[in-house]
VMD Tcl script that draws the C-alpha trace (Angstrom):
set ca {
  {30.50 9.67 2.40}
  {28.09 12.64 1.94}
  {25.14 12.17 4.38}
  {22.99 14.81 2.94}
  {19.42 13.99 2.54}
  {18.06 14.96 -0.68}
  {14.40 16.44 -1.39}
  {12.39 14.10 0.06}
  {9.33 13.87 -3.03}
  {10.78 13.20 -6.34}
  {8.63 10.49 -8.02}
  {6.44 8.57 -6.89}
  {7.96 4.67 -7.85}
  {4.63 2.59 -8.47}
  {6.20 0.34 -11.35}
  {9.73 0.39 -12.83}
  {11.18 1.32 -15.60}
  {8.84 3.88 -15.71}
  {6.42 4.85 -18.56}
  {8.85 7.41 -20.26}
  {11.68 4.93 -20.64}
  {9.65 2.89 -23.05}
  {10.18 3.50 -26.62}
  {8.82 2.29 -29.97}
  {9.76 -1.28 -30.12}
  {11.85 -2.36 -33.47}
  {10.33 -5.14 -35.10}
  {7.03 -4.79 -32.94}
  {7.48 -8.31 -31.40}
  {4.47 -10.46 -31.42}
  {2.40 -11.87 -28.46}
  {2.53 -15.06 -28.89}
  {6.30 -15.14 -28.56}
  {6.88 -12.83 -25.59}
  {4.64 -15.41 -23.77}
  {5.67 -18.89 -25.19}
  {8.41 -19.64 -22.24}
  {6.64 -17.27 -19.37}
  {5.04 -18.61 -16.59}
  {1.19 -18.64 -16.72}
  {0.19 -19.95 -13.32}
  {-0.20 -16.99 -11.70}
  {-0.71 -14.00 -13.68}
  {-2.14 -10.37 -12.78}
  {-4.92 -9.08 -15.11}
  {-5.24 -5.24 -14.87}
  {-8.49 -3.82 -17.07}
  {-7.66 0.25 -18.00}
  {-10.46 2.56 -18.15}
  {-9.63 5.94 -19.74}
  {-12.08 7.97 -18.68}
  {-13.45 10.55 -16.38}
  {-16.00 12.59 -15.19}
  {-13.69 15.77 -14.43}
  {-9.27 15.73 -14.72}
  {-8.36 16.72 -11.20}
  {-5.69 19.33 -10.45}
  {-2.91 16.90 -9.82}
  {-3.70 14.15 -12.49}
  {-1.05 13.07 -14.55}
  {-2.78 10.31 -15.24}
  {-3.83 8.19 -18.86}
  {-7.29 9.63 -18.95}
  {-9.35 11.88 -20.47}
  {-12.69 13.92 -19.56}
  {-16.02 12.56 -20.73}
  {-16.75 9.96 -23.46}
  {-18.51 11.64 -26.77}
  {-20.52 9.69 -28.71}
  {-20.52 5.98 -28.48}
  {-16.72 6.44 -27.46}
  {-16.98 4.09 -24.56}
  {-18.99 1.01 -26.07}
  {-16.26 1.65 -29.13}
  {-13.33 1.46 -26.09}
  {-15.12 -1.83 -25.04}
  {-15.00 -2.81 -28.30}
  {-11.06 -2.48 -28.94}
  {-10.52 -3.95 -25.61}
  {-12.62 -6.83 -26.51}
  {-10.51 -7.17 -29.67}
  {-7.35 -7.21 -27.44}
  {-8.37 -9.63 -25.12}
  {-9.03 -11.98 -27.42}
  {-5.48 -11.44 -29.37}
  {-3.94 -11.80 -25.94}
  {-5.68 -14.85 -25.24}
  {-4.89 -16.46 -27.89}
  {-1.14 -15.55 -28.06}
  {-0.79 -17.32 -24.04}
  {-0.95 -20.10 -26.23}
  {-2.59 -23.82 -25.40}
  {-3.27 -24.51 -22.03}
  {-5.29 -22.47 -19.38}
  {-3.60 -19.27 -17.69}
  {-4.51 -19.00 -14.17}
  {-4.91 -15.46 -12.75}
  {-4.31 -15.15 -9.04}
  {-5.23 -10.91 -8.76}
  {-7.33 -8.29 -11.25}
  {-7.82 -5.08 -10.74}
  {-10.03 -2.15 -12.93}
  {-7.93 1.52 -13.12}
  {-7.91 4.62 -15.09}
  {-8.92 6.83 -15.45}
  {-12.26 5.74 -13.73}
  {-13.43 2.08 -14.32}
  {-16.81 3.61 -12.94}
  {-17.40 6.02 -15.26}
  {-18.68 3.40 -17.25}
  {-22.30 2.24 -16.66}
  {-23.79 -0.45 -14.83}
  {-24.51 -2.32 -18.37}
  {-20.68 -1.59 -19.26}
  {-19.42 -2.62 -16.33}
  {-21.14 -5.90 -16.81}
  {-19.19 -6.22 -20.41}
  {-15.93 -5.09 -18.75}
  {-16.10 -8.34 -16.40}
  {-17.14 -10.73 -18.87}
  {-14.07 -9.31 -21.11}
  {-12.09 -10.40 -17.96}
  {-13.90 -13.88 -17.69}
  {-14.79 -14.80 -21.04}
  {-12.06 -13.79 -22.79}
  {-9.41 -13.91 -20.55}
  {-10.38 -16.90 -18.76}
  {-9.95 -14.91 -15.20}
  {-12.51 -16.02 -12.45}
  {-13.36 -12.95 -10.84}
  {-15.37 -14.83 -8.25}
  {-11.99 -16.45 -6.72}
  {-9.92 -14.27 -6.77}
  {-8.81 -10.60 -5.05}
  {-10.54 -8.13 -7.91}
  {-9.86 -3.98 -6.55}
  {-11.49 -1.42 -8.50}
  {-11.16 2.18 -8.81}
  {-13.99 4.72 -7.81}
  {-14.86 8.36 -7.68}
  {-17.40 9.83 -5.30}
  {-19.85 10.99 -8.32}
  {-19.63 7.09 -9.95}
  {-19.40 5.10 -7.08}
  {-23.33 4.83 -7.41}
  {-25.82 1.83 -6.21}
  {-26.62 0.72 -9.58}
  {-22.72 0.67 -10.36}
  {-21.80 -1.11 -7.01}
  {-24.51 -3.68 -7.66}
  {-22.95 -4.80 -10.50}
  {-19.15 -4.84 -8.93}
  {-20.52 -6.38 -5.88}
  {-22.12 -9.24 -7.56}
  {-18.79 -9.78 -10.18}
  {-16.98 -10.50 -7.38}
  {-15.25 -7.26 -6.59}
  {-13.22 -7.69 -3.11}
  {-11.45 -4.23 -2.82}
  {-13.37 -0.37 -3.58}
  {-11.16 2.43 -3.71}
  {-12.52 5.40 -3.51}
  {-10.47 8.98 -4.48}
  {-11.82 11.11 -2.07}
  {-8.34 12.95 -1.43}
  {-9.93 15.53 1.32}
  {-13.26 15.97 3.11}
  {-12.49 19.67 3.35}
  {-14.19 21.44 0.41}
  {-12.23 24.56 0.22}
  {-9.35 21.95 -0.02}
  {-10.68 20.08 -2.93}
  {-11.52 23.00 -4.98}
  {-7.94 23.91 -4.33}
  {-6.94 20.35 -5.83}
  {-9.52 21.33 -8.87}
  {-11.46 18.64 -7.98}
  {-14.62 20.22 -7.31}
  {-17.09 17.75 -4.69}
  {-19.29 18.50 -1.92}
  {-18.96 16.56 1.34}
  {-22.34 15.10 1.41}
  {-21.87 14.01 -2.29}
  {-18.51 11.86 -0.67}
  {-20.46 10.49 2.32}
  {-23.29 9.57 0.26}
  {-20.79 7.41 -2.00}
  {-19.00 6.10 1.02}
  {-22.66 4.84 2.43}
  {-23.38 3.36 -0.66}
  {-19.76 1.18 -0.89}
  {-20.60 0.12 2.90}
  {-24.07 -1.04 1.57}
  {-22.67 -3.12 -1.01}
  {-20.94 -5.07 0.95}
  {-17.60 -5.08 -0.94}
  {-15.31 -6.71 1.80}
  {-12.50 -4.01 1.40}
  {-13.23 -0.04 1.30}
  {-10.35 2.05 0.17}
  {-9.81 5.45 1.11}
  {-7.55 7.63 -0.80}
  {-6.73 11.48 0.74}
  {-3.77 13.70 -0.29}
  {-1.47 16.09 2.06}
  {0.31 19.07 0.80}
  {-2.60 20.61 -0.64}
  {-2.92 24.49 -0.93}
  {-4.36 25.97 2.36}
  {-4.48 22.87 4.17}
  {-2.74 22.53 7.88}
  {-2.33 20.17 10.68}
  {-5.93 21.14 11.90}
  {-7.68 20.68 8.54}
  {-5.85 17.14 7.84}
  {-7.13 15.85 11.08}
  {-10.31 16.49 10.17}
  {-10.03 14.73 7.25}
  {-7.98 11.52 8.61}
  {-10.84 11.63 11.47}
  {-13.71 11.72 8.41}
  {-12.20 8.63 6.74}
  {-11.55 6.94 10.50}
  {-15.11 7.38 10.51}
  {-15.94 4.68 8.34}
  {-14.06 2.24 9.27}
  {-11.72 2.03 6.30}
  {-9.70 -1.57 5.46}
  {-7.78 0.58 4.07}
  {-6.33 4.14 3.60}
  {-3.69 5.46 1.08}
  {-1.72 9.11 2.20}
  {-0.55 10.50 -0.92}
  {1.41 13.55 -0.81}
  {0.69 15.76 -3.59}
  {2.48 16.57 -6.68}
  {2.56 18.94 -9.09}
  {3.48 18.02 -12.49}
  {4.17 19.05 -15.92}
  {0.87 19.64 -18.10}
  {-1.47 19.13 -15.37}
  {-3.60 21.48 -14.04}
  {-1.57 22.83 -10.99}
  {1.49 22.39 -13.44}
  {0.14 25.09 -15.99}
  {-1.14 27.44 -12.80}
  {2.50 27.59 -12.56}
  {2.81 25.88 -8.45}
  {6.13 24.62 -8.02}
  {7.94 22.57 -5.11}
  {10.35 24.83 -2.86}
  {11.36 23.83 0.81}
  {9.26 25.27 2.99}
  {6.63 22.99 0.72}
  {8.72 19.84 1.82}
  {9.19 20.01 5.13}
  {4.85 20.66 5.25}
  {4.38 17.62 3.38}
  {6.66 15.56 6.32}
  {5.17 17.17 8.38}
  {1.60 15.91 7.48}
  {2.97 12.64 6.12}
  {4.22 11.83 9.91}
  {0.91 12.99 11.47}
  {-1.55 11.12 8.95}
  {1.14 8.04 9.54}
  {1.06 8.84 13.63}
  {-2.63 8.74 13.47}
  {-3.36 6.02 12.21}
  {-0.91 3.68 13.47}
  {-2.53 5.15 16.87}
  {-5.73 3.93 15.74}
  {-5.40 0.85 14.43}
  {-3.30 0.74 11.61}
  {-0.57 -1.17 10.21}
  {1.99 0.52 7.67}
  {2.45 -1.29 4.66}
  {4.43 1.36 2.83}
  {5.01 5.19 2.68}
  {1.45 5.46 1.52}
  {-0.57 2.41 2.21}
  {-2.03 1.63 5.96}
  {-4.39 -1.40 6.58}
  {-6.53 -1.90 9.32}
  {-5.18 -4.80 11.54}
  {-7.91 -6.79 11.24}
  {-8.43 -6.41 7.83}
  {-8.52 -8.97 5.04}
  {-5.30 -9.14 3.44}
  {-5.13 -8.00 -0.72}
  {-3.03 -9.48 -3.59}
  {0.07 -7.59 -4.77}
  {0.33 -4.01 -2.01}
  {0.41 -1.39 -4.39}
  {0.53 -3.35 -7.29}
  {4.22 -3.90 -6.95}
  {4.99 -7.82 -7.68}
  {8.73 -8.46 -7.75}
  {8.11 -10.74 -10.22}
  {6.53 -10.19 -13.63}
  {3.39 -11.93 -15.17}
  {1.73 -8.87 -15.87}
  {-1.49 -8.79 -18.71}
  {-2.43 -5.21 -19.16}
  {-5.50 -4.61 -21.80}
  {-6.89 -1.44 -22.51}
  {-4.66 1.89 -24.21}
  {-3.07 3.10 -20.94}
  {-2.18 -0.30 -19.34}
  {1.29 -1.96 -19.33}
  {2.18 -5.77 -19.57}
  {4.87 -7.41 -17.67}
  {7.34 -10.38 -18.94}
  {10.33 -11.27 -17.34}
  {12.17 -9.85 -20.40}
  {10.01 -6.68 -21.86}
  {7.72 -4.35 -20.42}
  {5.39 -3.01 -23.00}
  {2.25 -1.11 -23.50}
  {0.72 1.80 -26.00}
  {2.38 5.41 -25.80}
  {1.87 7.74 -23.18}
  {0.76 11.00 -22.59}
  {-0.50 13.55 -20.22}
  {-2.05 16.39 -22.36}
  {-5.58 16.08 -23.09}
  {-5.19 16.21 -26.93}
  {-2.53 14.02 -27.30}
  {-4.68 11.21 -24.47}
  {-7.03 11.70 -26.87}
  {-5.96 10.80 -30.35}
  {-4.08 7.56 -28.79}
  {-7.80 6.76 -27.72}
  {-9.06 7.38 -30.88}
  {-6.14 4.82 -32.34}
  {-6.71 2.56 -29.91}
  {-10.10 2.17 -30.53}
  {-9.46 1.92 -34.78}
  {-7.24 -0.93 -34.30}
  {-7.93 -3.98 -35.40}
  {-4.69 -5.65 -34.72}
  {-3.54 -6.31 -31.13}
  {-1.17 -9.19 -31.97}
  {2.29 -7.19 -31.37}
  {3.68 -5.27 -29.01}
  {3.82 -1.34 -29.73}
  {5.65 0.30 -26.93}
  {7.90 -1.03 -24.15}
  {11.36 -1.67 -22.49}
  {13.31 -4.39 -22.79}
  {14.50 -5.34 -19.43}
  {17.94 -6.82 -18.41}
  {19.68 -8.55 -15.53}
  {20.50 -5.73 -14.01}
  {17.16 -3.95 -14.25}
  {15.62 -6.74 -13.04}
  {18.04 -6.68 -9.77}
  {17.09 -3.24 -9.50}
  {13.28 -3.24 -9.62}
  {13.39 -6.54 -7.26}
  {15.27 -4.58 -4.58}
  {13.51 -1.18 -5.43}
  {9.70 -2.66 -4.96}
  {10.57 -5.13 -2.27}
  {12.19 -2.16 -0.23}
  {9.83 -0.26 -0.70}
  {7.25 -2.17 1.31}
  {7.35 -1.66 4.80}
  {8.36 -5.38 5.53}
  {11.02 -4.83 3.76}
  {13.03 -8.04 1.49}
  {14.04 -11.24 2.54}
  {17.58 -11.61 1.78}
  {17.22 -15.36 0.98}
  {14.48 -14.62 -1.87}
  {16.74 -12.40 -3.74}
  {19.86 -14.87 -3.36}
  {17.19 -17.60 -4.77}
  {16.23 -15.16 -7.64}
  {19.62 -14.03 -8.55}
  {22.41 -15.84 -7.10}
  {23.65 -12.90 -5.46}
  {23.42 -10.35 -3.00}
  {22.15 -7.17 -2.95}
  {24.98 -5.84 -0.73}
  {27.16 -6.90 -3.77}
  {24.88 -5.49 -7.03}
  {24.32 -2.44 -5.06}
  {26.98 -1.07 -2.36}
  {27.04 2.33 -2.93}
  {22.97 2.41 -2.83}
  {22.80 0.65 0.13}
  {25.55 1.99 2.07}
  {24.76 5.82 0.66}
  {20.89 4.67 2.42}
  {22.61 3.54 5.47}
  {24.51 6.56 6.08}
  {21.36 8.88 5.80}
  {19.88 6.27 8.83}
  {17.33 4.87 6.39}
  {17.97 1.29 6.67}
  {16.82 -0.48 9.88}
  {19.73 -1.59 12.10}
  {17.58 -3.33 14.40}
  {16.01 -5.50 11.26}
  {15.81 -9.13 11.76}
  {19.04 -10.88 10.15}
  {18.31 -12.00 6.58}
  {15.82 -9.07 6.38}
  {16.65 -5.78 4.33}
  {14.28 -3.08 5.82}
  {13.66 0.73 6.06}
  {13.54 2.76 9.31}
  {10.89 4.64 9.74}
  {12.60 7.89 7.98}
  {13.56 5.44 5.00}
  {9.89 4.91 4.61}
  {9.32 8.79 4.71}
  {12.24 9.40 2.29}
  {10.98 6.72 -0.17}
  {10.15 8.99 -3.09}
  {13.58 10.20 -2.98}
  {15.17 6.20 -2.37}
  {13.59 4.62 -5.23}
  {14.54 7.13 -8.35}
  {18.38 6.59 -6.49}
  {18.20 3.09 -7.31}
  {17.37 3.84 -11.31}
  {20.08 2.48 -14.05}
  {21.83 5.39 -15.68}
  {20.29 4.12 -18.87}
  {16.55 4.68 -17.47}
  {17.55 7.89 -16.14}
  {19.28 8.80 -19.45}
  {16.05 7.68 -21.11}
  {13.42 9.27 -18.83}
  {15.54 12.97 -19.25}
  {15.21 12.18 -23.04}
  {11.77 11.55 -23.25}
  {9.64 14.80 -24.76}
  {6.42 15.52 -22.96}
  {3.41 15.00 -24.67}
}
mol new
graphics top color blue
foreach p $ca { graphics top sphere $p radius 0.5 }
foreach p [lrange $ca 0 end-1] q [lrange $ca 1 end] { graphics top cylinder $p $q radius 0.2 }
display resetview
């Protein structure tokens, strides 16, 4: 068997099947029917906020710049609307919510009276108790303000995560994400002064200019502070985004920089403190543990509201459509916010057997920890060595599986955790591949 190690950042697997393998769904299936047999005793609720103060360079995110108008109390409005469809479709009996967590987009882009409507849509509607359970929300430097954080704090908020992405200003103007340094500290004071238990740090390698010297500086900025936690994202550059129309593409020399930091961000911290919990996510050792590691739950349960959000059952994934260019972001805004009718779902993928084997073993490998064998056996009835043996034994000829792994547990070696934006798109079904190359960018 070939051991050649393909390029090493490929996608980045945060939920599978991804967005663009979801299609218009025949029939558009209603609510209350996707959710009559699923259990409801420990659900995720996950609150989407499409909006920011600037797109940065490398965003191929649902979101769009700046709110004309009365845009945003007309988004609250629609997501109001959905909550209570999706409320009422979980049927008799009260859901319990064990995580919740605000994205975009930026959650704080809305204002401290918002952001006061945007939790009671999550208590009052949904029934979710934000004061007992793990609730992370998304922050930029310029919104992560006192007033703002007040209001979080007080909701219950347990988990801040701040994009700062690098402390170096020549570096973020690179990343089009224009921010002085005293604007992030400022921010970072003000999280530490509201007294949210968990301070996320977000900063990005691979950016133009930057080197070995200038990423220490920035690991050492964030160390600074004490961080629960810190994501290392290497950069991307995709289609439609900023750095995507100035034409940068990914070549070699580009990979082998991106290791490069990735190894010394991940040597760092591990020397100060650190624990891995996957290729991106490091937690400080004495840190208060979060629900759900980068949002990847092996099992479903999944209530999305809000236009770019997706909802998990065990048997269809579904949300609104997607898109990356600005105009198109913003006319499925604007029909978001029109609708009156959230009873049905829109957009989605139904999901199989076999897909769920796949996204099991995919997000469970994918964690540091790696998978129990005797979970998936419970789940499935089989083994993974069985549903998957040319994966796993292509992964164990490149020296990406752990030899020296506890028996029962199915881990990566340190280079598997390094390679794992090339592992997961491996483990895709040829029909989400087939899909994904199909889909038309928009």
């Amino acid at each position: 068997m070939s051991t050649t190690t393909p390029r090493p950042y490929q996608s980045y697997v945060y939920a599978y099947p991804h967005k663009t393998a979801y299609r218009q769904l025949e029939n558009r299936p209603s609510l209350r029917g996707l959710w009559a047999d699923e259990p409801k005793n420990a659900l995720s609720l996950y609150l989407h906020i499409p909006f920011c103060e600037v797109r940065c360079g490398f965003c191929n995110l649902f979101t769009r710049i700046g709110a004309p108008g009365e845009l945003t109390g007309r988004y609250l409005d629609a997501l109001d609307r959905q909550a209570t469809a999706v409320r009422d479709a979980l049927g008799h009996g009260e859901p319990r919510f064990a995580a919740a967590a605000f994205g975009g987009g930026t959650p704080t882009f809305l204002d401290p009276g918002e952001l006061e409507r945007l939790c009671d849509i999550a208590e009052k509607r949904m029934g979710a108790d934000l004061s007992s359970v793990p609730l992370s929300v998304e922050a930029s430097p310029a919104t992560a303000t006192p007033g703002r954080l007040a209001v979080l704090a007080d909701r219950g908020t347990t988990r801040l995560s701040l994009g700062v992405q690098s402390f170096v200003e020549s570096e973020a103007r690179a990343a089009v994400r224009p921010q002085r340094r005293a604007d992030v500290e400022t921010a970072l004071a003000a999280v530490r002064d509201a007294r949210i238990p968990v301070l996320n740090i977000d900063l990005i390698y691979g950016i133009e200019g930057q080197n070995t010297d200038t990423w220490r500086f920035s690991l050492d900025a964030a160390l600074a502070w004490r961080p629960e936690e810190l994501y290392l994202y290497p950069l991307y550059v995709r289609p439609l985004t900023g750095l995507g129309r100035l034409g940068a593409e990914a070549d070699a020399a580009w990979d082998a920089q991106r290791l490069r930091l990735y190894r010394q961000g991940r040597d760092h911290l591990l020397a100060h403190g650190y624990e891995q919990v996957s290729m991106r996510m490091f937690r400080r050792a004495d840190a208060p543990k979060q629900a759900a590691d980068d949002y990847a739950c092996q099992t479903d349960g999944m209530i999305g509201l809000g236009c770019g959000a997706r909802s998990y059952t065990s048997a269809l994934h579904y949300s609104f459509d997607y898109a990356v260019d600005m105009r198109e972001i913003r006319q499925i805004i604007d029909d978001y916010t029109a609708t009156e009718d959230f009873s049905r779902a829109e957009v989605g993928r139904h999901v199989d057997a076999d897909e769920a084997r796949r996204r099991h073993l995919l997000q469970s490998l994918l964690q540091a920890e790696g998978m129990a064998l005797a979970g998936y056996r419970a789940r499935f009835g089989t083994d993974p060595a069985a549903d998957f043996p040319v994966e796993l034994d292509r992964f164990a000829h490149r020296g990406w599986l752990d030899d020296s792994a506890p028996e029962g547990l199915l881990r990566l070696s340190p280079e598997g955790l390094a390679h794992s934006d090339a592992l997961g798109p491996e483990l895709f079904s040829p029909a989400v591949r087939a899909a994904m190359a199909a889909y038309a960018l928009k």
